[in-house]
VEXDREN-2710 file (C-alpha; in Angstrom, 1 decimal):
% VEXDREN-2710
k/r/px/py/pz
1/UNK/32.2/-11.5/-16.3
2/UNK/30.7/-14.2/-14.2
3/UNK/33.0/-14.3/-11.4
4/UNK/32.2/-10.6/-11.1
5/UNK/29.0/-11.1/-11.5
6/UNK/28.8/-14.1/-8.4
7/UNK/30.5/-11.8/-6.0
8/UNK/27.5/-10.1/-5.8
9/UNK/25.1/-10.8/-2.6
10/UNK/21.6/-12.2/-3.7
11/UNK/18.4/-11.9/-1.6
12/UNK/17.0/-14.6/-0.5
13/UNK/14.3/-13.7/1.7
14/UNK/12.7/-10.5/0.3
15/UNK/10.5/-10.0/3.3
16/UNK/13.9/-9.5/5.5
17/UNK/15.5/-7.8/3.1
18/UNK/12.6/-5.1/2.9
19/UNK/12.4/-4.9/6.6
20/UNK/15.9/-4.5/7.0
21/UNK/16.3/-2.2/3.8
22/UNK/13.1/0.3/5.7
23/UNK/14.8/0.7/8.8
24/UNK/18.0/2.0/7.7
25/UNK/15.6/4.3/5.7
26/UNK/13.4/5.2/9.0
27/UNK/16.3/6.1/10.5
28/UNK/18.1/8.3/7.7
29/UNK/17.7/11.8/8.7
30/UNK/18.2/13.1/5.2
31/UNK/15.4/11.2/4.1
32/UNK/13.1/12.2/7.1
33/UNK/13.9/15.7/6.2
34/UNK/12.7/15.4/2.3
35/UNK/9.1/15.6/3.2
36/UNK/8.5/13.0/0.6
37/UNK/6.7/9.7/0.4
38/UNK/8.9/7.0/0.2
39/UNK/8.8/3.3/-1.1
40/UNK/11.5/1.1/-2.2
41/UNK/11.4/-1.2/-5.3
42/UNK/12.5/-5.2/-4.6
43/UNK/16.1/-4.2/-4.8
44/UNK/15.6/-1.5/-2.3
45/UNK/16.2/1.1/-3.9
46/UNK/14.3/4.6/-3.1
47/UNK/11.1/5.9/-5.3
48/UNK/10.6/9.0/-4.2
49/UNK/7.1/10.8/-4.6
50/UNK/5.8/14.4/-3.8
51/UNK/3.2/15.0/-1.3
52/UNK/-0.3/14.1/-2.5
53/UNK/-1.6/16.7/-4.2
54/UNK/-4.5/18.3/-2.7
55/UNK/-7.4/16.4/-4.4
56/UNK/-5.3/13.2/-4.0
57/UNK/-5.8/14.2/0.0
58/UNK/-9.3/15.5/0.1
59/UNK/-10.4/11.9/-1.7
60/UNK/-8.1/10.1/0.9
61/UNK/-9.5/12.1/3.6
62/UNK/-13.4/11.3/2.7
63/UNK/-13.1/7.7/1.8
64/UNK/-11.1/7.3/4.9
65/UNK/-13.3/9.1/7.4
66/UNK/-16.6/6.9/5.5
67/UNK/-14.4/3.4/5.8
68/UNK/-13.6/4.1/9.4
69/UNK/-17.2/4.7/9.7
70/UNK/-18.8/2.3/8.0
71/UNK/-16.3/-1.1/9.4
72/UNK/-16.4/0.8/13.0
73/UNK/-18.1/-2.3/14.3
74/UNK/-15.4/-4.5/13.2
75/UNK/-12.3/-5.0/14.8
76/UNK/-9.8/-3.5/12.8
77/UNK/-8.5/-0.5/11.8
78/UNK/-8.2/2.4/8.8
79/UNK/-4.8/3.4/8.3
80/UNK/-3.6/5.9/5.9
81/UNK/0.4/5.6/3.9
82/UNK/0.4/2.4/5.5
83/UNK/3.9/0.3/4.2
84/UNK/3.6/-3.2/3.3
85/UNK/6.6/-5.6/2.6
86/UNK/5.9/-6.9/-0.6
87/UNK/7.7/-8.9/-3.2
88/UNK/8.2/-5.7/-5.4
89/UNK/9.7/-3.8/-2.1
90/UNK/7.9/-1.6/0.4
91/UNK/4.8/-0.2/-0.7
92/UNK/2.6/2.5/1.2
93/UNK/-0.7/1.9/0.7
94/UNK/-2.7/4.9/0.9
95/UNK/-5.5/4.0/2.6
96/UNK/-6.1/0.3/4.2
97/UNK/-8.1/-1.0/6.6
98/UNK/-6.6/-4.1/8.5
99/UNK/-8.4/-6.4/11.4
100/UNK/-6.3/-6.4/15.0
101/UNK/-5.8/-9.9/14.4
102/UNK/-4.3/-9.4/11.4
103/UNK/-1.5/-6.3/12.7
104/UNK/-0.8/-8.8/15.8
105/UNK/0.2/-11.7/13.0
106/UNK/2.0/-9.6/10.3
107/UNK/3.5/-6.2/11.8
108/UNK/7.3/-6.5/12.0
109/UNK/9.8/-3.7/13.1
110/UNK/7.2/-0.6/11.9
111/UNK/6.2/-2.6/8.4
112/UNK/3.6/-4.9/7.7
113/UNK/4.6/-8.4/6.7
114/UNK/0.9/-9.2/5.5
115/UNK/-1.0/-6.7/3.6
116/UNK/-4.3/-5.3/5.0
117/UNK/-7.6/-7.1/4.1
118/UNK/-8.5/-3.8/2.1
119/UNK/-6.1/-1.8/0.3
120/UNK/-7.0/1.4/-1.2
121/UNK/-4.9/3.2/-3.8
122/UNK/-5.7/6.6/-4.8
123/UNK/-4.6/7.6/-8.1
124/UNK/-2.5/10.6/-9.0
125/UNK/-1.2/12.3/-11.9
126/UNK/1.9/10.4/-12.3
127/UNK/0.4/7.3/-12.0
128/UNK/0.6/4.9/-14.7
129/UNK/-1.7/1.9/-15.2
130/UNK/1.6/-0.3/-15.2
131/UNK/2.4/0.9/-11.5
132/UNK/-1.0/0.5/-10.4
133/UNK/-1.5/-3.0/-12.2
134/UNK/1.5/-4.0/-10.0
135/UNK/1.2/-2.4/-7.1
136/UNK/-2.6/-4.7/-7.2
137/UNK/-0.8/-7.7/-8.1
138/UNK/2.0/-7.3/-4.6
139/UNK/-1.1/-6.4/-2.6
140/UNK/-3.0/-9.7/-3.5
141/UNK/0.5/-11.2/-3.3
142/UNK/1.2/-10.6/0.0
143/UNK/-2.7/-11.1/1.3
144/UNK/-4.6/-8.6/0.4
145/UNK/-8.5/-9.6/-0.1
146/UNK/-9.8/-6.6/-1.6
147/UNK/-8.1/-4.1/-3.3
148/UNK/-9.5/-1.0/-4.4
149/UNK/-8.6/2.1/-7.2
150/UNK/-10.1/5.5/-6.6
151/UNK/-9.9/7.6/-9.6
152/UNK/-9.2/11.5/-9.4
153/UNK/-13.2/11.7/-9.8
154/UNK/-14.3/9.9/-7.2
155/UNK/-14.8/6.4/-9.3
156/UNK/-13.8/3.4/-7.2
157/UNK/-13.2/0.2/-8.6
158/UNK/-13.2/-3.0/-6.6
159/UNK/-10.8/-5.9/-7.2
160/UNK/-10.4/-9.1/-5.4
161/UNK/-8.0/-11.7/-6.6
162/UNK/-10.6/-13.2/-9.0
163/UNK/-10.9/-9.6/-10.8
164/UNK/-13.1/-6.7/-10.8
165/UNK/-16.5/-6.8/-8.9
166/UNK/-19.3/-4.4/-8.3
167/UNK/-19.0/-3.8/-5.0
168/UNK/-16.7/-4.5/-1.6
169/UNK/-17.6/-7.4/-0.3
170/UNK/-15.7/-6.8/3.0
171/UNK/-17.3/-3.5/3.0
172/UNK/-20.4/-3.8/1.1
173/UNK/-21.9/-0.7/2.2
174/UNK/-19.4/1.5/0.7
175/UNK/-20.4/3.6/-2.6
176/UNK/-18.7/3.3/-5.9
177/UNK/-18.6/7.1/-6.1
178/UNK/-17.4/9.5/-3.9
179/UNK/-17.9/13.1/-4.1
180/UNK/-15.1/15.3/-4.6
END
């Protein structure tokens, strides 16, 4: 069973691997067709999701257009379903705001290499607290300074890699509620 089991190829660089692994995905008509979100797991294989539900997008929408608004005299950028290589696969983030000097240092072949200063998930339905407990820990991982849950509700909760604070501090006027 080991010899069979040697044969096999092993990753070595993950960060390649993902970046190779999302564009043979990118360019996968099929997949493009499905109208589905798409991330991979570290072995680069396919989780697909539905479309955000409509909630899930109105939240998205609102913190998105406040963020934007409130870091507009930064210089960065708010992204939405924004894929980061991480070492769990390739994760979309889905919402992030990222400096310029940060895309020009990590973006590689249509994924980012270095996560966004903020990442910003928004939960749905499906989620579990496993998936988002990781999904936190690969965003840190990979350089995330602030990452940031938004509950069906509205309810945001603020995480940087020491734990859970009051507030952003990267964004310190943003509100821990958001109306829905």
């Amino acid at each position: 069973m080991s010899e069979v089991i040697t044969q096999l190829p092993e990753v070595f660089d993950q960060e390649a691997f993902n970046l190779d692994r999302w564009s043979e995905l990118e360019a996968d008509p099929f997949l493009a067709s499905l109208g589905h979100r798409i991330e991979t797991n570290r072995f680069g294989q396919i989780l697909l999701m539905p479309p955000s539900g409509f909630e899930h997008s109105r939240l998205q929408t609102r913190m998105t257009l406040l963020l934007q608004r409130l870091m507009e005299t930064r210089d960065g950028e708010v992204f939405a379903e924004c894929p980061v290589s991480t070492n769990g696969g390739v994760k979309g983030v889905d919402l992030a705001w990222i400096s310029n000097a940060r895309v020009a240092e990590g973006l590689r072949r249509n994924v980012l290499t270095l996560a966004p200063e903020i990442c910003v998930e928004v939960l749905s339905p499906a989620n579990t607290r496993a998936e988002i407990e990781e999904k936190r820990r690969l965003y840190f991982e990979a350089g995330a300074k602030e990452v940031w849950i938004a509950s069906t509700g509205g309810e945001i909760a603020f995480f940087d890699e020491a734990g859970e604070r009051e507030g952003s501090g990267l964004c310190p006027g943003f509100p821990a509620r958001i109306g829905v």
